[in-house]
C-alpha positions in Angstrom: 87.2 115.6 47.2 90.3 117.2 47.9 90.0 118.7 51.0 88.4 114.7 51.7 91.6 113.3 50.0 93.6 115.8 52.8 92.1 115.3 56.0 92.1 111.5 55.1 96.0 111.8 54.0 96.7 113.4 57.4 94.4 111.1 59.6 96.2 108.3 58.4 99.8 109.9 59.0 98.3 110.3 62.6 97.5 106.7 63.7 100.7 106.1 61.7 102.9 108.3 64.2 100.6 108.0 67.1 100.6 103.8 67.1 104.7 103.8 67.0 105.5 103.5 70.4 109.4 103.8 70.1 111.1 106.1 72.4 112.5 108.1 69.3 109.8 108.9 67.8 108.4 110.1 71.5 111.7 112.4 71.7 111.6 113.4 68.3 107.6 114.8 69.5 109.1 116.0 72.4 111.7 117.9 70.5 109.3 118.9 67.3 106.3 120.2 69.3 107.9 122.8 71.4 110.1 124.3 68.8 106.8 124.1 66.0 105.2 126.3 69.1 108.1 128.9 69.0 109.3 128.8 65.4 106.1 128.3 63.8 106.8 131.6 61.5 110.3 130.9 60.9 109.6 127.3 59.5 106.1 126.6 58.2 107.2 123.5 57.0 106.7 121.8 61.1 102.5 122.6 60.2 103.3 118.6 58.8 103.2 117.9 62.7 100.4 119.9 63.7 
């Protein structure tokens, strides 16, 4: 139930990024994703993004 409770937490965090079209939250993506890539060790916090 709470691994269900999880993935449904994040699934809905996704369609609620992903259906904001706004070019900030496309350059804040843009800016996130490559540094989550480099500094994944440094900051575990960006796994939010993942």
């Amino acid at each position: 139930m709470i691994f269900l409770a999880f993935f449904f937490i994040n699934y809905l965090s996704f369609l609620l990024f992903f259906s904001i079209k706004d070019t900030i939250w496309t350059n804040l993506f843009s800016i996130v994703i490559p540094v989550k890539e480099i500094h994944l060790y440094k900051f575990p916090f960006l796994n939010i993004f993942s």
